[in-house]
N, C-alpha and C positions, 0 to 999 in steps of 0.2 A: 760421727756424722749426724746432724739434724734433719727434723721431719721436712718433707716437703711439705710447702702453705700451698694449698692448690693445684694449678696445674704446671705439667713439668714446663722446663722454659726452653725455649725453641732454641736453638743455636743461628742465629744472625749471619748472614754471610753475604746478602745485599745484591748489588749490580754493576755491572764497569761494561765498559765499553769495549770489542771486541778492535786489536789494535790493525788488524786485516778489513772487514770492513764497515767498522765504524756502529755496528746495534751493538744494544743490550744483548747480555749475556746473563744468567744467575747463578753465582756465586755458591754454590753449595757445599758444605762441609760431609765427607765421607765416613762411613764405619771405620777404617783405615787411619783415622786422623789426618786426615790432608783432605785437599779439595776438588771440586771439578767443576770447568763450565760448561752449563746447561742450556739449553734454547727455552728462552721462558715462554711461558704461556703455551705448552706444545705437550698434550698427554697422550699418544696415542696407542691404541692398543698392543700391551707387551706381544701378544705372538704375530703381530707384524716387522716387529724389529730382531734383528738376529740376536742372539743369547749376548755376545760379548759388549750389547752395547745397548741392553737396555738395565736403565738405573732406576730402583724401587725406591720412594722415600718410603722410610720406616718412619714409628711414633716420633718420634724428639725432633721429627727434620732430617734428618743426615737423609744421606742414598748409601745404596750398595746397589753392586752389580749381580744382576737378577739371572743366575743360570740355570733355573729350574725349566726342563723341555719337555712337553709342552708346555708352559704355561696357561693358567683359566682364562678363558674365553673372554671373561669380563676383567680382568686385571689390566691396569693402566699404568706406563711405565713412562720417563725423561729418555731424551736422548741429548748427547753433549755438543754445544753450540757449533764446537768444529765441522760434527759431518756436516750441517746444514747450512755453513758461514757459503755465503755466495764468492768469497774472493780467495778461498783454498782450491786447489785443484786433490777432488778424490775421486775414487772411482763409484760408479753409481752402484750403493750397496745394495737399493730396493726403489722400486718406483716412486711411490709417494715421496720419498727425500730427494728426486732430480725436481720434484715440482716444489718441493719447499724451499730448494735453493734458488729456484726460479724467481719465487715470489719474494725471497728474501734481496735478490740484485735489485728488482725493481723497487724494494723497499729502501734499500741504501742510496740509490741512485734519488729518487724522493727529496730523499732529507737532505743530499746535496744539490738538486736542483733551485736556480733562486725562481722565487714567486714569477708566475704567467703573468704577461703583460695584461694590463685593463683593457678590454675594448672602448671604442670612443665614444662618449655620449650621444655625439650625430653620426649619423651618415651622412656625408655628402650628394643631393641628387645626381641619378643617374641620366638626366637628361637635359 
């Protein structure tokens, strides 16, 4: 085996398109060798989210699944694109994720609505 030049290199796993409805999702490669989809851009506190469904990224990138209880205070954990996808039916595992799937509907719905009409340069008088 050869020395590492630098720093270790990230394991790549990128973004696709959730086939339900329609966001991003991140691609993440697992301790496990296999994968899982994430809600990106979404860290929020591990002891908010129940033990089986919050995912630690370790040094190299990967996640595992974080079941240490309590978890510190300030530790921040993924959760996976599913609970939070607006076009799955689940059950409301914790408050704050009935509002982020909220905001995720109105987000999908967004990116398929076509552009507001212009309003018109005049008004026509009203008298």
């Amino acid at each position: 085996m050869g020395v590492l030049e630098g720093k270790p290199r990230r394991l790549g796993g990128g973004q696709s398109r959730c086939p339900y409805c329609g966001l991003l999702q991140d691609r993440v490669a697992t301790l496990d060798q296999d994968w899982v989809l994430l809600e990106p851009d979404m860290n929020p506190l591990a002891h908010t989210v129940p033990t089986e469904h919050r995912w630690i990224e370790v040094s190299d990138g990967r996640v595992t699944v974080y079941g240490v209880c309590p978890p510190d205070q300030s530790q921040r954990c993924r959760i996976e694109h599913r609970l939070a996808c607006p076009a799955q039916p689940l059950p409301d595992l914790w408050p704050w994720l009935t509002s982020l799937r909220g905001e995720n509907a109105r987000r999908a719905k967004r990116q398929d609505d076509p552009e507001p009409p212009r309003p018109p340069e005049e008004w026509p008088d009203a008298g």
